[in-house]
Backbone as XML, in Angstrom:
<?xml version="1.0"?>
<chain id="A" units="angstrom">
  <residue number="1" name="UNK">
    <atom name="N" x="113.348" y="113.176" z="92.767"/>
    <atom name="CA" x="112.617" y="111.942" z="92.957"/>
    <atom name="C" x="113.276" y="110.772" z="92.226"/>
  </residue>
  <residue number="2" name="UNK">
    <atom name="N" x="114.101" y="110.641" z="91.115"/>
    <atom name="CA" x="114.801" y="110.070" z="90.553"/>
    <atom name="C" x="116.513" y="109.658" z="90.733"/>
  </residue>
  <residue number="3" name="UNK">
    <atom name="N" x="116.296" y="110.487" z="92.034"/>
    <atom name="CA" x="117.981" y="110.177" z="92.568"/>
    <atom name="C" x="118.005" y="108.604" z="93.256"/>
  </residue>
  <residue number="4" name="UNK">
    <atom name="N" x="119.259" y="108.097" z="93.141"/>
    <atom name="CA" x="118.941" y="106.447" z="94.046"/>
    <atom name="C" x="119.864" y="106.496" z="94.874"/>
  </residue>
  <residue number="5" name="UNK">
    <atom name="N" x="119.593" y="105.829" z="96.210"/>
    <atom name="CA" x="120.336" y="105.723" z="97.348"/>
    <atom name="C" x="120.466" y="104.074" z="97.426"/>
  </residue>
  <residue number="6" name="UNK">
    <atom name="N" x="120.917" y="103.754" z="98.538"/>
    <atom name="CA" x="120.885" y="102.284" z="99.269"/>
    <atom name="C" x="119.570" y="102.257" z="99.577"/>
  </residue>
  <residue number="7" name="UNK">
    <atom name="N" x="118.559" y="101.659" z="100.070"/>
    <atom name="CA" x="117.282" y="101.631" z="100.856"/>
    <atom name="C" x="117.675" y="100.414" z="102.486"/>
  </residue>
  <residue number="8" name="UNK">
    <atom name="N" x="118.060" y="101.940" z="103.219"/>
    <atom name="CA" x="118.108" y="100.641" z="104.543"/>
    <atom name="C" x="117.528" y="99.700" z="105.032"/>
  </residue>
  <residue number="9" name="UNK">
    <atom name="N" x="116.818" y="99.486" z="104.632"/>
    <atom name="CA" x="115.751" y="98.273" z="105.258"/>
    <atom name="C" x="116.102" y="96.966" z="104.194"/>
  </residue>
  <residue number="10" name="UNK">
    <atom name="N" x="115.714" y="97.261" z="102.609"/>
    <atom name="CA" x="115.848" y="96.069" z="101.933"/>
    <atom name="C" x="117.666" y="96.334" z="101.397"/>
  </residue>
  <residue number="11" name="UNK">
    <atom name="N" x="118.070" y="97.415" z="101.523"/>
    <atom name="CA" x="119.502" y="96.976" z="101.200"/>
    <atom name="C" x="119.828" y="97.132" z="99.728"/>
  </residue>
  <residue number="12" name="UNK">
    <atom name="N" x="118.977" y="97.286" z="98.413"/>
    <atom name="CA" x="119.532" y="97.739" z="97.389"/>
    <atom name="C" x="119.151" y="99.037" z="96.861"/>
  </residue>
  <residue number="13" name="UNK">
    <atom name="N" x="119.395" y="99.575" z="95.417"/>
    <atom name="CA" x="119.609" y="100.476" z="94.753"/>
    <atom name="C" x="118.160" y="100.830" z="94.321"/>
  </residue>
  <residue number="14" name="UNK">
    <atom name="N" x="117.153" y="102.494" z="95.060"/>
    <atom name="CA" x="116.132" y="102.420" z="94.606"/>
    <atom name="C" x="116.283" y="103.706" z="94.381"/>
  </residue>
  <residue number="15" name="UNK">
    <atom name="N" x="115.169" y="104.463" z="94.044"/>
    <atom name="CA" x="114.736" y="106.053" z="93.910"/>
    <atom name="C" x="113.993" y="106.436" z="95.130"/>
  </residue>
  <residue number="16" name="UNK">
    <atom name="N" x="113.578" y="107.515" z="95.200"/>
    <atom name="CA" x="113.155" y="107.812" z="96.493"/>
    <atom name="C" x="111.650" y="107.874" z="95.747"/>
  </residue>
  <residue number="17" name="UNK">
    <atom name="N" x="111.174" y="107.375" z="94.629"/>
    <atom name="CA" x="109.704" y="107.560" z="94.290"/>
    <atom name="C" x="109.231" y="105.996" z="94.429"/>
  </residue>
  <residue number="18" name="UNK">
    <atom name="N" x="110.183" y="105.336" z="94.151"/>
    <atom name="CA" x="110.531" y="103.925" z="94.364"/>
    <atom name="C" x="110.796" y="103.599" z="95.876"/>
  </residue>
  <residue number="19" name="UNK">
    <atom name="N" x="110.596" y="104.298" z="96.895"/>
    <atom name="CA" x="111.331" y="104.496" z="98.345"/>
    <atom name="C" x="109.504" y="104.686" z="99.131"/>
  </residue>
  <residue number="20" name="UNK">
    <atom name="N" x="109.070" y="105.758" z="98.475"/>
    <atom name="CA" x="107.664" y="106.140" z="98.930"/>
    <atom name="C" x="106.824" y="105.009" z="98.924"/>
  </residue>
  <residue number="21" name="UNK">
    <atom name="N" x="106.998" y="104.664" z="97.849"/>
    <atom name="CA" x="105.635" y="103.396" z="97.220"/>
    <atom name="C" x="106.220" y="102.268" z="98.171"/>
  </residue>
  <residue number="22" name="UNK">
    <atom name="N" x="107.286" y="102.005" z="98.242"/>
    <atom name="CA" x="107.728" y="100.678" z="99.383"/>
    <atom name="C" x="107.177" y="100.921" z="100.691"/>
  </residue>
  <residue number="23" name="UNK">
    <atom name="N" x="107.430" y="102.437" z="101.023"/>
    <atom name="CA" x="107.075" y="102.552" z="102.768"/>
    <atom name="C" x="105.388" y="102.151" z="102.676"/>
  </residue>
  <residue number="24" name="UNK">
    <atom name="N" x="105.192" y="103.267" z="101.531"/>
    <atom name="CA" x="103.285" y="102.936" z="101.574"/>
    <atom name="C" x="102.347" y="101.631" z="101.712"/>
  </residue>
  <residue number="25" name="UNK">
    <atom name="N" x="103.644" y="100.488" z="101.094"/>
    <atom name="CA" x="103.203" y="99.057" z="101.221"/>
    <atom name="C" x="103.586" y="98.747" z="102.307"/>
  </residue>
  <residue number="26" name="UNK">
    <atom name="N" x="104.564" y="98.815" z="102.739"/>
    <atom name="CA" x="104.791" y="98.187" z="104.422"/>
    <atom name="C" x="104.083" y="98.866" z="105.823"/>
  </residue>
  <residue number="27" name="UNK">
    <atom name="N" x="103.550" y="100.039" z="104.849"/>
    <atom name="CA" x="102.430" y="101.002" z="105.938"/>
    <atom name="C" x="101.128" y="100.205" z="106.375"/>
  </residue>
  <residue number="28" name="UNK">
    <atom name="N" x="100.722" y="99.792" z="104.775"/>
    <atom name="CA" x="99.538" y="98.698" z="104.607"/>
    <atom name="C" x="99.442" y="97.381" z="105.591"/>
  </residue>
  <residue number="29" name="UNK">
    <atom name="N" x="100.559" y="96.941" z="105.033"/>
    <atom name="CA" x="100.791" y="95.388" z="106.002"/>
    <atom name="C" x="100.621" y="95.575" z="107.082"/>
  </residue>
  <residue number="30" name="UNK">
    <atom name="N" x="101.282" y="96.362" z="107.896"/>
    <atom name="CA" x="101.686" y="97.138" z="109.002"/>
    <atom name="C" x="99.829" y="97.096" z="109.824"/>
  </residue>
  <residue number="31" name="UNK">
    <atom name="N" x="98.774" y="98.019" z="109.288"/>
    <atom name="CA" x="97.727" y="97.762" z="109.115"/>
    <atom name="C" x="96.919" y="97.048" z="109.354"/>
  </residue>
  <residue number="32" name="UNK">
    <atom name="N" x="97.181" y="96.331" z="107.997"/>
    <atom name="CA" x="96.157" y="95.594" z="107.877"/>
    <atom name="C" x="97.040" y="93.160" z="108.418"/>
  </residue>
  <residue number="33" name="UNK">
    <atom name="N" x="98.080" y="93.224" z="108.734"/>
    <atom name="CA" x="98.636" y="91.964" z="109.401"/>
    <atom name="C" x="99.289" y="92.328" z="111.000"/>
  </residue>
  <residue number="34" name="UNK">
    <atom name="N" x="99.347" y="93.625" z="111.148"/>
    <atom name="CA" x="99.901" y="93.936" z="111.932"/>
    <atom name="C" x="101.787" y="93.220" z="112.303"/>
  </residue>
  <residue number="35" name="UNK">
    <atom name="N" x="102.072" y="93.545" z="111.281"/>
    <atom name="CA" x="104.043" y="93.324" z="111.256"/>
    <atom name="C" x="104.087" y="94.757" z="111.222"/>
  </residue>
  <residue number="36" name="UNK">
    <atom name="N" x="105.743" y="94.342" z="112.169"/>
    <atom name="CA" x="106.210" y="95.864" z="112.804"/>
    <atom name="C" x="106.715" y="96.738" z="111.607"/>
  </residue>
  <residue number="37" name="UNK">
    <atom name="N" x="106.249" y="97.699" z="112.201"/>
    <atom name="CA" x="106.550" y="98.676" z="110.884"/>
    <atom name="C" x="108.043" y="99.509" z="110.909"/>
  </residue>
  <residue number="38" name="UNK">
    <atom name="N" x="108.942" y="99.755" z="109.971"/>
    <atom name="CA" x="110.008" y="100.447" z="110.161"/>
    <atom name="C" x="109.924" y="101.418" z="109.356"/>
  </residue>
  <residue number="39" name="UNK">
    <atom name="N" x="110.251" y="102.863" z="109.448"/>
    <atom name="CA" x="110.408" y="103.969" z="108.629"/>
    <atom name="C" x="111.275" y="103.967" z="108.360"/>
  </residue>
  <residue number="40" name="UNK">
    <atom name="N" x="111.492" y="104.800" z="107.277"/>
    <atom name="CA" x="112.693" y="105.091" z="106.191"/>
    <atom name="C" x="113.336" y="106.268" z="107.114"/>
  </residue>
  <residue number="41" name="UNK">
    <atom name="N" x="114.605" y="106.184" z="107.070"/>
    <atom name="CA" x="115.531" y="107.521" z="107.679"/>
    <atom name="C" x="116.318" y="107.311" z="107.187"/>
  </residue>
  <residue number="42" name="UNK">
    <atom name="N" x="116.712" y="108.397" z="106.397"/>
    <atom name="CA" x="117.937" y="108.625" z="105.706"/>
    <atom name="C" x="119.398" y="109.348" z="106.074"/>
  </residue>
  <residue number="43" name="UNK">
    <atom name="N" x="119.189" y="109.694" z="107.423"/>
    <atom name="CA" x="120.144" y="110.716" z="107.886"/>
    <atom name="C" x="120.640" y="110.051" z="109.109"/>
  </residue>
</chain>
């Protein structure tokens, strides 16, 4: 959970616990403003 990658969407240096909590907020927005939502894929 402490390893860091790129994060494709915003483009810098995060953790993947730091990766979860981002998707979970753009899940929200997503929701509750309705902006398009993008998932994380790492592969």
């Amino acid at each position: 959970m402490n390893d860091q990658f790129k994060h494709p969407v915003f483009g810098y240096q995060c953790t993947y616990r730091r990766a979860i909590e981002l998707q979970a907020r753009l899940l929200s927005r997503h929701l509750q403003e309705e902006i398009i939502y993008k998932p994380l894929t790492l592969r």
